[in-house]
Biopython code that builds the backbone (N, CA, C, O; Angstrom):
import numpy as np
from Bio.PDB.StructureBuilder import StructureBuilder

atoms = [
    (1, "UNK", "N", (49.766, 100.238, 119.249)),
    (1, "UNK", "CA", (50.676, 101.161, 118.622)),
    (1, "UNK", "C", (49.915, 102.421, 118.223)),
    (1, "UNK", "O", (48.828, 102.339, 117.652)),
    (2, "UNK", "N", (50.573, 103.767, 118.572)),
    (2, "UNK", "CA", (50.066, 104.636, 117.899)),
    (2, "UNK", "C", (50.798, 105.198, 116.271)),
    (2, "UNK", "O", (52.013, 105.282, 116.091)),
    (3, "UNK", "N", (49.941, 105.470, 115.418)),
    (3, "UNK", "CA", (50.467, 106.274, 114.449)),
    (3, "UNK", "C", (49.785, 107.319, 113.949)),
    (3, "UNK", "O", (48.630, 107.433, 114.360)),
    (4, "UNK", "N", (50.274, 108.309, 112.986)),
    (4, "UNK", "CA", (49.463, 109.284, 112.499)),
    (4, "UNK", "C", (49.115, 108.859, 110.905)),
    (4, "UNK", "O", (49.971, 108.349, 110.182)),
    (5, "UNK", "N", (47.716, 109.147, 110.449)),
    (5, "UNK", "CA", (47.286, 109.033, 109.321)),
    (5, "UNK", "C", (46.639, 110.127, 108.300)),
    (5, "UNK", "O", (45.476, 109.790, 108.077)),
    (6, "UNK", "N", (46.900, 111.020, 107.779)),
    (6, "UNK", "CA", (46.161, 111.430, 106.984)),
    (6, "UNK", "C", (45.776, 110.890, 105.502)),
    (6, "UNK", "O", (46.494, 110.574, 104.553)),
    (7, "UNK", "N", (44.331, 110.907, 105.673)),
    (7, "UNK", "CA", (43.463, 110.432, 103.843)),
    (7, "UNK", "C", (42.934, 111.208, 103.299)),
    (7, "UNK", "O", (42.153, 112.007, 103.818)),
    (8, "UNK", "N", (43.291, 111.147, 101.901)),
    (8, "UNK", "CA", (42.647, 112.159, 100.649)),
    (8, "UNK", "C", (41.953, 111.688, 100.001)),
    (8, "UNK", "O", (41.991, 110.492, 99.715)),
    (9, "UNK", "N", (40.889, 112.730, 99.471)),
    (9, "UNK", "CA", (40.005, 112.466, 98.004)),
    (9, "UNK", "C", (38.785, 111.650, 98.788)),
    (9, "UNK", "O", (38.243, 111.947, 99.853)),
    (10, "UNK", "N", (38.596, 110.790, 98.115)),
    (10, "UNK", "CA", (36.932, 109.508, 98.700)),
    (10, "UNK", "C", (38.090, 108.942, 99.926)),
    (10, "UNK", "O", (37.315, 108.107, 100.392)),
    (11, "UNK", "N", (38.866, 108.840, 100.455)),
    (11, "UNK", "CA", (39.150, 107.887, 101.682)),
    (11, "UNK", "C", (39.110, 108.830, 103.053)),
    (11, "UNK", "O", (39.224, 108.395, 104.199)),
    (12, "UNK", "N", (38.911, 110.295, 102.652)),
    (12, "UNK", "CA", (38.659, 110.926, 103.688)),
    (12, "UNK", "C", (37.141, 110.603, 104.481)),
    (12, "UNK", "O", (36.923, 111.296, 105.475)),
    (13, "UNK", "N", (36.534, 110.016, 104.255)),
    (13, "UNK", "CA", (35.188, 109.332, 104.846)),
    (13, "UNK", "C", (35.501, 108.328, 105.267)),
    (13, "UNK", "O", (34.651, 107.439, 105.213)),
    (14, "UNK", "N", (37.038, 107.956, 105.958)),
    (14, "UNK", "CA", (37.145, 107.295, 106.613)),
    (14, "UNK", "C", (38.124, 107.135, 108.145)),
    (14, "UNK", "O", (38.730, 106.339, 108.861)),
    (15, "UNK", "N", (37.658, 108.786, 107.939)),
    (15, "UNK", "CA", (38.500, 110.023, 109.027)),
    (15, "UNK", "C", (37.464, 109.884, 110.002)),
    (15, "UNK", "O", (36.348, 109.380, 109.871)),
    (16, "UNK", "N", (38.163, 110.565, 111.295)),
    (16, "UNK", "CA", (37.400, 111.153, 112.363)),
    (16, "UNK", "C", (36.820, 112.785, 111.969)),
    (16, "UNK", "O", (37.384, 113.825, 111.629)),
    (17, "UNK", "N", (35.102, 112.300, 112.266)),
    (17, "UNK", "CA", (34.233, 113.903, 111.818)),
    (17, "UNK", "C", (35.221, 115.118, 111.629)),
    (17, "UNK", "O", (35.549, 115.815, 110.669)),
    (18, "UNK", "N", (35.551, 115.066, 112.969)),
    (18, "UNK", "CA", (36.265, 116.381, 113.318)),
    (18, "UNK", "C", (37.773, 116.396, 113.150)),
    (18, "UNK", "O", (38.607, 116.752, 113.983)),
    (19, "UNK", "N", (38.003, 115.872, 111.715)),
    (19, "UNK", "CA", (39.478, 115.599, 111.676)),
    (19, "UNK", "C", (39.405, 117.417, 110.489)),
    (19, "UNK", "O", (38.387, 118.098, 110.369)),
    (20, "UNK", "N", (40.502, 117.670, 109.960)),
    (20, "UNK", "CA", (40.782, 118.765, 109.349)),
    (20, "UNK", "C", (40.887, 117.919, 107.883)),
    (20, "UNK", "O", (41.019, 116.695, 107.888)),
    (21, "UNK", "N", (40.814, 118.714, 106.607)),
    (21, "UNK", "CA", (41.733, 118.205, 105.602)),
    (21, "UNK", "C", (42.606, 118.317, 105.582)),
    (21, "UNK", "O", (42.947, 119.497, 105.493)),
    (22, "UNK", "N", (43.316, 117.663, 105.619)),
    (22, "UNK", "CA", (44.981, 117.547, 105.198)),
    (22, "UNK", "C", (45.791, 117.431, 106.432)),
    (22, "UNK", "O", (47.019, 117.344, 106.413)),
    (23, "UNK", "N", (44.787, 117.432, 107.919)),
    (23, "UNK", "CA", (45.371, 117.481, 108.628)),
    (23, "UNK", "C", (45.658, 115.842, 109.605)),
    (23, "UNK", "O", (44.659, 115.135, 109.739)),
    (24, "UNK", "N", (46.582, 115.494, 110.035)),
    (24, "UNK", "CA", (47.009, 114.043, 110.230)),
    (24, "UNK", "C", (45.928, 113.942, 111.157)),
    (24, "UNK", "O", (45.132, 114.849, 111.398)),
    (25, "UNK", "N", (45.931, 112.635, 111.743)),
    (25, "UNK", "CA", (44.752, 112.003, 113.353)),
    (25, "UNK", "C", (45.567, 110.828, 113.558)),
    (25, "UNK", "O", (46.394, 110.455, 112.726)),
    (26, "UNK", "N", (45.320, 110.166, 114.787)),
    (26, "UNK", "CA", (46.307, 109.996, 116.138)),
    (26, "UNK", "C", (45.013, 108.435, 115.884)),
    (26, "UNK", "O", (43.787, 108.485, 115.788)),
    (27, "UNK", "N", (45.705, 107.529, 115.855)),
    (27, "UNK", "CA", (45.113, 106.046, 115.359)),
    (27, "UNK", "C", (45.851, 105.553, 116.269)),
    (27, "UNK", "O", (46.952, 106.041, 116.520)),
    (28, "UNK", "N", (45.195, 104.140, 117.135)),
    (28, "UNK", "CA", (45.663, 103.217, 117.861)),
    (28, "UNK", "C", (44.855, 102.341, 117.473)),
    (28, "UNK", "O", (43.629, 102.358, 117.368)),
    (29, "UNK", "N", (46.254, 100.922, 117.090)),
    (29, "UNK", "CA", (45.579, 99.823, 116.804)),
    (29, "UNK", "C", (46.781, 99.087, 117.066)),
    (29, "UNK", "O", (47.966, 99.396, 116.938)),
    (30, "UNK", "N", (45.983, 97.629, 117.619)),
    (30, "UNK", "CA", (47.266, 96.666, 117.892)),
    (30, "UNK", "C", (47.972, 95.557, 116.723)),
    (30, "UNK", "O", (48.548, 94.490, 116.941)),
    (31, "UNK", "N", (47.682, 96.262, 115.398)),
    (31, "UNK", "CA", (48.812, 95.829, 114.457)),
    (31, "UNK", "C", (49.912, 96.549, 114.697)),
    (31, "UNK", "O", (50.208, 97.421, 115.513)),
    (32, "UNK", "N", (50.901, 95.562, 113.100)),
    (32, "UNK", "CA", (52.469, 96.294, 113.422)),
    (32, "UNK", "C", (52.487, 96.607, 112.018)),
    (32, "UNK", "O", (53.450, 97.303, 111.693)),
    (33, "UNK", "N", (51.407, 96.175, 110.756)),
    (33, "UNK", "CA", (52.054, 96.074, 109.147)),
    (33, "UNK", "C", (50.932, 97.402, 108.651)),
    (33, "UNK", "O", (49.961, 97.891, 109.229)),
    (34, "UNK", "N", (51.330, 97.585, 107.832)),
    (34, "UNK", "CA", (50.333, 98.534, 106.750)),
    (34, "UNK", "C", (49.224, 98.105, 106.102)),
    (34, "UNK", "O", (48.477, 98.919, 105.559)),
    (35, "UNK", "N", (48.970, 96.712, 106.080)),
    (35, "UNK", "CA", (47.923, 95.967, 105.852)),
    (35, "UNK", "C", (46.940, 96.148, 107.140)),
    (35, "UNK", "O", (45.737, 96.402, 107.205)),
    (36, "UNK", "N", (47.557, 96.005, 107.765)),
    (36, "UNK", "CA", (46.788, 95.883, 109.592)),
    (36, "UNK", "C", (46.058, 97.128, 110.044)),
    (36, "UNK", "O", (45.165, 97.306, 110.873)),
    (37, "UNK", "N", (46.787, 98.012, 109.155)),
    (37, "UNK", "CA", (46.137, 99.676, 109.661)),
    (37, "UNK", "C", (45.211, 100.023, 108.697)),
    (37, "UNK", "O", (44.334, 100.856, 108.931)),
    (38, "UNK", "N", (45.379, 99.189, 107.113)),
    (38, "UNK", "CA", (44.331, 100.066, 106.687)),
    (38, "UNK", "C", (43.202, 99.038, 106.896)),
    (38, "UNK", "O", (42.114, 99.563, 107.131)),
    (39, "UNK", "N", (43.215, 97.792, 106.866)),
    (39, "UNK", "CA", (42.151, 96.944, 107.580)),
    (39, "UNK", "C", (41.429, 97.484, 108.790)),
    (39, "UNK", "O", (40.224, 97.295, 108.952)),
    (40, "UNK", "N", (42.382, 98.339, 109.860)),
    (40, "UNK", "CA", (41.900, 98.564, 111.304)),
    (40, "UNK", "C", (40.890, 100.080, 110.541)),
    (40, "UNK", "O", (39.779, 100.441, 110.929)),
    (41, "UNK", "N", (41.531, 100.574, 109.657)),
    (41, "UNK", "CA", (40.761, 102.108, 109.086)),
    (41, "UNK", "C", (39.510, 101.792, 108.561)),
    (41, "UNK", "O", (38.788, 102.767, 108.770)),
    (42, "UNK", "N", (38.889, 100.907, 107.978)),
    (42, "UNK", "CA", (37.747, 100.000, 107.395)),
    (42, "UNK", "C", (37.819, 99.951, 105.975)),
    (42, "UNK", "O", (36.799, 99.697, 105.334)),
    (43, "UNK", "N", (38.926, 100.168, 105.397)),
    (43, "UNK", "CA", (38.477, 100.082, 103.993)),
    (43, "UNK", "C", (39.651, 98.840, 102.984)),
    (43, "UNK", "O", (40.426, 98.142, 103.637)),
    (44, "UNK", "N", (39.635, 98.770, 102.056)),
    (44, "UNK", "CA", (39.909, 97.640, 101.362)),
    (44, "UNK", "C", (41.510, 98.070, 101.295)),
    (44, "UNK", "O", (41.947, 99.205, 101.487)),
    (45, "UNK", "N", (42.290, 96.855, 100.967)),
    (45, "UNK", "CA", (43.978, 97.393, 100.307)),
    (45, "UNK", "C", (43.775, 97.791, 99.217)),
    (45, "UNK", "O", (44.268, 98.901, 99.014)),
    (46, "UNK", "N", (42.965, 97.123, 97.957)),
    (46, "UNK", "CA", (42.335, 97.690, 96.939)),
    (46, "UNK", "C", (42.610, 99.149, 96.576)),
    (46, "UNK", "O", (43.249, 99.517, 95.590)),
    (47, "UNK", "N", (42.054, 99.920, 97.485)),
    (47, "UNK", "CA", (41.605, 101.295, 98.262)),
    (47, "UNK", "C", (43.049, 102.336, 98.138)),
    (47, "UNK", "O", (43.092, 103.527, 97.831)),
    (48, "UNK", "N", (44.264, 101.321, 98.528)),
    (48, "UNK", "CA", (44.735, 102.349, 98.808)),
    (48, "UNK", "C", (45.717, 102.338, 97.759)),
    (48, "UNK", "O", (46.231, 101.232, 97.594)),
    (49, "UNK", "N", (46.214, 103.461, 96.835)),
    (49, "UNK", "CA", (46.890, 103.146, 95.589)),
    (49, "UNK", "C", (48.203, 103.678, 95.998)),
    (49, "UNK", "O", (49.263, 103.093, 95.773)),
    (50, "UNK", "N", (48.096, 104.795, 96.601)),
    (50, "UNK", "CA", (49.389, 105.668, 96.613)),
    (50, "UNK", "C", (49.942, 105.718, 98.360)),
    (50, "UNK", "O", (49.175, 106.317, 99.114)),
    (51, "UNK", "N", (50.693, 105.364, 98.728)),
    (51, "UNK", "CA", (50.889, 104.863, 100.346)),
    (51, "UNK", "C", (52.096, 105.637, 101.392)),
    (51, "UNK", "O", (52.723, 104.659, 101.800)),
    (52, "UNK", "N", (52.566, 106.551, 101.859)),
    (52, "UNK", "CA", (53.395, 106.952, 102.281)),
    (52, "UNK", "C", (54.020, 106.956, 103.449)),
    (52, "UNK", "O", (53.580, 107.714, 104.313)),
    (53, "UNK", "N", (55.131, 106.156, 103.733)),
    (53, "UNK", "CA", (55.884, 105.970, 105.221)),
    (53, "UNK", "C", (56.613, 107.155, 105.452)),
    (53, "UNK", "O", (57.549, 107.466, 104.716)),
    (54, "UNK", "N", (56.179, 108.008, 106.645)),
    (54, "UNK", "CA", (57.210, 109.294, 106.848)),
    (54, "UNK", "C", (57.744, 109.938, 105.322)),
    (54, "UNK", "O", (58.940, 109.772, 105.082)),
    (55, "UNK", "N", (57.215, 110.400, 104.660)),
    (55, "UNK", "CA", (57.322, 111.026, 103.382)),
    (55, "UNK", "C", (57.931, 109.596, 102.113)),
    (55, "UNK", "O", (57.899, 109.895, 100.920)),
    (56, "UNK", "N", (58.343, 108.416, 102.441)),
    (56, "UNK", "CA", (58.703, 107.562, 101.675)),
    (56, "UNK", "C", (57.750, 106.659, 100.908)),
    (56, "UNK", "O", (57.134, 105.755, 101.472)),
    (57, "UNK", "N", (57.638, 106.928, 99.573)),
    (57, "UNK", "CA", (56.628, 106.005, 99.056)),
    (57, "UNK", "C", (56.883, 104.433, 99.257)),
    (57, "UNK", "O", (58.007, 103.997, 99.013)),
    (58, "UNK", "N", (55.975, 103.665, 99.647)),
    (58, "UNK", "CA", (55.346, 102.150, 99.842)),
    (58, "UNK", "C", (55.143, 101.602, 98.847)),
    (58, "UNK", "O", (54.562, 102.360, 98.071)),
    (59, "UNK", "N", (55.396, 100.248, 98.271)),
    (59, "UNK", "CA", (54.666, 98.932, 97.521)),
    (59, "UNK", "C", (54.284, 97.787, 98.316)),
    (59, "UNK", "O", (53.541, 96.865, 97.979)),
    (60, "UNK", "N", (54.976, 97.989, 99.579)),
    (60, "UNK", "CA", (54.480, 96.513, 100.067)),
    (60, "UNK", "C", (53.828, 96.692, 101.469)),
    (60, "UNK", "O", (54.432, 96.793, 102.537)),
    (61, "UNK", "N", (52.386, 96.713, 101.252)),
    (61, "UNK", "CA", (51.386, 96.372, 102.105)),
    (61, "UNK", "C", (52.114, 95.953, 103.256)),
    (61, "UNK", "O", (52.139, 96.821, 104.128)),
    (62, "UNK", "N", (52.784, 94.778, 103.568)),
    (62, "UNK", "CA", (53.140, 94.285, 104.565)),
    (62, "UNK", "C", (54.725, 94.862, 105.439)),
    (62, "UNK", "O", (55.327, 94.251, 106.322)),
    (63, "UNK", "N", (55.039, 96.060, 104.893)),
    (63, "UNK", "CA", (55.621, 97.129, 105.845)),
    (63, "UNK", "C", (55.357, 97.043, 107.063)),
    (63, "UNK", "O", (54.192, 97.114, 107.454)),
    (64, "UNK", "N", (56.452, 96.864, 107.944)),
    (64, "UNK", "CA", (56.315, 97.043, 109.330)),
    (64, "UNK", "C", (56.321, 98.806, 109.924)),
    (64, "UNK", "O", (56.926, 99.747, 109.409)),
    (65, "UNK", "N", (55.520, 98.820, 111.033)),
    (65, "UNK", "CA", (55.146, 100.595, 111.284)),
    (65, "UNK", "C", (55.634, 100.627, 112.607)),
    (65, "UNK", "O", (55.579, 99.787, 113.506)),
    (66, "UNK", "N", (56.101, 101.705, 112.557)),
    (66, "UNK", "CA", (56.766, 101.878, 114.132)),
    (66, "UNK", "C", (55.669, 103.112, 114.685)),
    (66, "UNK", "O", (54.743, 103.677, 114.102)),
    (67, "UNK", "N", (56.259, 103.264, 116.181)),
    (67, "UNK", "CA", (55.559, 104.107, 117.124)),
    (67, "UNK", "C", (55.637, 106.011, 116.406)),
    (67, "UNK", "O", (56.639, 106.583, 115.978)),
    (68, "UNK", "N", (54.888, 106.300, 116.462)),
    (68, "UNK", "CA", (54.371, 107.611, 115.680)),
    (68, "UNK", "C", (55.049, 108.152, 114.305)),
    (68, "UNK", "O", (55.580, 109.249, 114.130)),
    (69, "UNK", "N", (54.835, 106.722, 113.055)),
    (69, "UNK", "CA", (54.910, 106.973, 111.827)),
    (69, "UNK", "C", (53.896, 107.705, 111.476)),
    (69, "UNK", "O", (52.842, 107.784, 112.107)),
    (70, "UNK", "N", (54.241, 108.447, 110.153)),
    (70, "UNK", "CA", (52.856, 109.331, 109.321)),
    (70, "UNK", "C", (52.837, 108.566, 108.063)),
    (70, "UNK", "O", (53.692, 108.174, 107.269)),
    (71, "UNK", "N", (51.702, 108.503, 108.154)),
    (71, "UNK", "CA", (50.988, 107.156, 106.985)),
    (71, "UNK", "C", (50.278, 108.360, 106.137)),
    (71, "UNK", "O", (49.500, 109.140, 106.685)),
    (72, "UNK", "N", (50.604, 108.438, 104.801)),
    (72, "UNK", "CA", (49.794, 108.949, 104.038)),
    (72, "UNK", "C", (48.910, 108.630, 102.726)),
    (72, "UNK", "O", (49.419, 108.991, 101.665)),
    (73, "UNK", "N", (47.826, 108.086, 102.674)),
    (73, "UNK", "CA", (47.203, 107.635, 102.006)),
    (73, "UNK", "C", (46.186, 107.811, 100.840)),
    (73, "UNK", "O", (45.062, 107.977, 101.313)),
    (74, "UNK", "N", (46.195, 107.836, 99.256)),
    (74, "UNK", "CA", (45.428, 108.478, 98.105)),
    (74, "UNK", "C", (45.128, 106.785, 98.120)),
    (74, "UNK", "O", (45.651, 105.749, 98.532)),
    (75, "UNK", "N", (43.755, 107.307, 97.283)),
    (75, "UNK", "CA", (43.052, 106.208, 96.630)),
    (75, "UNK", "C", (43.417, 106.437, 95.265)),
    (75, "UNK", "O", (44.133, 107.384, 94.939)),
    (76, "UNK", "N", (42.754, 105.253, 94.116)),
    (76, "UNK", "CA", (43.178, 105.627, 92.870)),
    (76, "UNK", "C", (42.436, 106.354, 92.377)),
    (76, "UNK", "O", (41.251, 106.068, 92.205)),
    (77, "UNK", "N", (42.925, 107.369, 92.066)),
    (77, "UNK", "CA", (42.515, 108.352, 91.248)),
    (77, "UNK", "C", (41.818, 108.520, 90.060)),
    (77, "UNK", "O", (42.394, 107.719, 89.323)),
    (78, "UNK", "N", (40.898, 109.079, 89.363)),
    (78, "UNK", "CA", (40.382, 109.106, 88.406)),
    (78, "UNK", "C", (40.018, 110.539, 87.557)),
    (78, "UNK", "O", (39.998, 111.572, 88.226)),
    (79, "UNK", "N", (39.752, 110.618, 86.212)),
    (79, "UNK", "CA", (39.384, 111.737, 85.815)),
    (79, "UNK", "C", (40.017, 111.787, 84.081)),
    (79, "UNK", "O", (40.160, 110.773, 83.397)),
    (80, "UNK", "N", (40.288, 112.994, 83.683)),
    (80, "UNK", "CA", (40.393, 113.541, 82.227)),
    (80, "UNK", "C", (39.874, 113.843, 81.649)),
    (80, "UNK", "O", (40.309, 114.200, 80.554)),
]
sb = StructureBuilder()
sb.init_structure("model")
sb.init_model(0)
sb.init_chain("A")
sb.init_seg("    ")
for serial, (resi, resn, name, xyz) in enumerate(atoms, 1):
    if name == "N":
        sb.init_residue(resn, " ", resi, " ")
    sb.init_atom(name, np.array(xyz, "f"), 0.0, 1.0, " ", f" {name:<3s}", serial, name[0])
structure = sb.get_structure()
């Protein structure tokens, strides 16, 4: 399956070099859930706090993803 992903903040080190900020990248992996993609991306579910299907916010990891969704992904945030 292909989808598009853009990551912010610390999960952008888990982009392609030559990806842009803010700008999406073109992921193929043979999952179908949101668990499966950020597993296939290398980093933890932990990781990902804030999750976005085609502009719709996510709670459940195990979301099914269709052929060229935009996945948008924040880690948890910190600061004050």
């Amino acid at each position: 399956m292909r989808v598009l992903v853009k990551l912010y903040a610390t999960l952008r080190e888990y982009a392609p070099i030559d990806s842009e900020i803010g700008a999406s990248f073109e992921v193929h992996f043979d999952g179908r859930t949101l668990s499966e993609l950020i597993q296939h991306l290398g980093f933890g579910l932990d990781r990902a706090k804030i999750v976005m299907i085609n502009g719709i916010r996510v709670l459940d990891m195990s979301a099914i993803l269709n052929e060229d969704d935009l996945i948008v992904i924040f880690p948890p945030l910190g600061g004050g």
